[in-house]
C-alpha positions as CSV (number, residue, x, y, z in Angstrom):
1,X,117.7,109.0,101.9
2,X,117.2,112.9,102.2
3,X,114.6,113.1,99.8
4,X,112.7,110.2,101.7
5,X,112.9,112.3,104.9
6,X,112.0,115.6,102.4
7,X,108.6,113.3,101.5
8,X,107.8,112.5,105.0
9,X,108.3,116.4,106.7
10,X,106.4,117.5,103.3
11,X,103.5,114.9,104.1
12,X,103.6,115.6,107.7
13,X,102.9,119.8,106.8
14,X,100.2,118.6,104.8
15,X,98.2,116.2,107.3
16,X,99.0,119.5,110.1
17,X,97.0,121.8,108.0
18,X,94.0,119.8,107.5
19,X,94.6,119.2,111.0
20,X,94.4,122.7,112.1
21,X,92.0,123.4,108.9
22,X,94.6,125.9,107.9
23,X,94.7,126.6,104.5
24,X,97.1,129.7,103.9
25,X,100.0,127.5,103.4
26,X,98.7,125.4,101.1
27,X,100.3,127.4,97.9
28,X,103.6,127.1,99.4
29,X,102.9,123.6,100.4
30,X,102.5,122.8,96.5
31,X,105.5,124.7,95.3
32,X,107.5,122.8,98.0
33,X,106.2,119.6,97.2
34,X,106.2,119.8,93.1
35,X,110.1,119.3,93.0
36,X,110.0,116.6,95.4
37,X,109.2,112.6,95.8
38,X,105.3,113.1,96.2
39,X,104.9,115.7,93.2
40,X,102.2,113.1,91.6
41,X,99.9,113.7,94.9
42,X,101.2,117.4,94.7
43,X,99.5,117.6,90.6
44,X,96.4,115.8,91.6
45,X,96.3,118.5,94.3
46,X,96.9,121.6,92.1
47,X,94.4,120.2,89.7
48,X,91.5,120.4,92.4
49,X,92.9,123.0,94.4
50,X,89.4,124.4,94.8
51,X,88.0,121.1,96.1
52,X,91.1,120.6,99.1
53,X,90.6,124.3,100.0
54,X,87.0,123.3,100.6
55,X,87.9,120.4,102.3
56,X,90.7,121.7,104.5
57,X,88.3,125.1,105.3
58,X,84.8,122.8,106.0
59,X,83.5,121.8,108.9
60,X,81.5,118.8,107.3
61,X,83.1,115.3,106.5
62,X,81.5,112.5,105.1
63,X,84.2,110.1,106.8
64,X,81.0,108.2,108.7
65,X,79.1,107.6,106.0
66,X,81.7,106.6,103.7
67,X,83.0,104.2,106.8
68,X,79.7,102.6,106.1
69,X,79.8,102.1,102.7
70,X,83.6,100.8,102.8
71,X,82.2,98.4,105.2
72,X,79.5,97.3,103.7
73,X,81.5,96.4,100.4
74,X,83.5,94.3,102.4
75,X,80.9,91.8,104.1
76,X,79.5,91.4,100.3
77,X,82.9,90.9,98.9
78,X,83.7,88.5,101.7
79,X,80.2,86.3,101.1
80,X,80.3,86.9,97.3
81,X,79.0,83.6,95.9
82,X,78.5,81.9,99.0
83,X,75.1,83.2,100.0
84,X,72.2,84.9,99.0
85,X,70.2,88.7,100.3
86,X,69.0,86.8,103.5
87,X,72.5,85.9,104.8
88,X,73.7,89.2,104.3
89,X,71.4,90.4,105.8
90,X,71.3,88.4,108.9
91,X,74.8,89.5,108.9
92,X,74.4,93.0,108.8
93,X,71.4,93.0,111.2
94,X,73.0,93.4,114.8
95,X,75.0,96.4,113.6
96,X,71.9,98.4,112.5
């Protein structure tokens, strides 16, 4: 159960510095987290570490648009087969 709680306090410092868009713990945040439950997140991390500096440090997000698309994908995959472009969009009409 301690290295449960170690994951958790380890992916709660994380989640604070993108929160607080600080990024001068982040090489201390990977050599906590390489010996511990979440190291395969921790690689993928140290293998971009250019790209999550970038994102932690940037203003910009593309979570809107991205919202859009992972919505989109769902109304198709939830009429897939059952009906064709003019039903999807009918369906997709009021939100625009």
């Amino acid at each position: 159960m301690p290295a449960l709680v170690e994951a958790r306090e380890i992916i709660a410092a994380f989640h604070g510095m993108i929160g607080k868009r600080a990024h001068d713990g982040l090489d201390s945040w990977i050599a906590r987290a390489e010996t511990s439950l979440v190291s395969s997140v921790c690689n993928g991390i140290s293998k971009d570490h250019g790209a999550v500096l970038s994102a932690i440090t940037s203003p910009w997000s593309s979570g809107q648009v991205e919202g859009q698309i992972t919505r989109l994908k769902l109304v198709t995959r939830q009429m897939y087969g059952r009906a064709k472009l003019d039903l999807l969009e009918a369906r997709l009409a009021p939100a625009l």
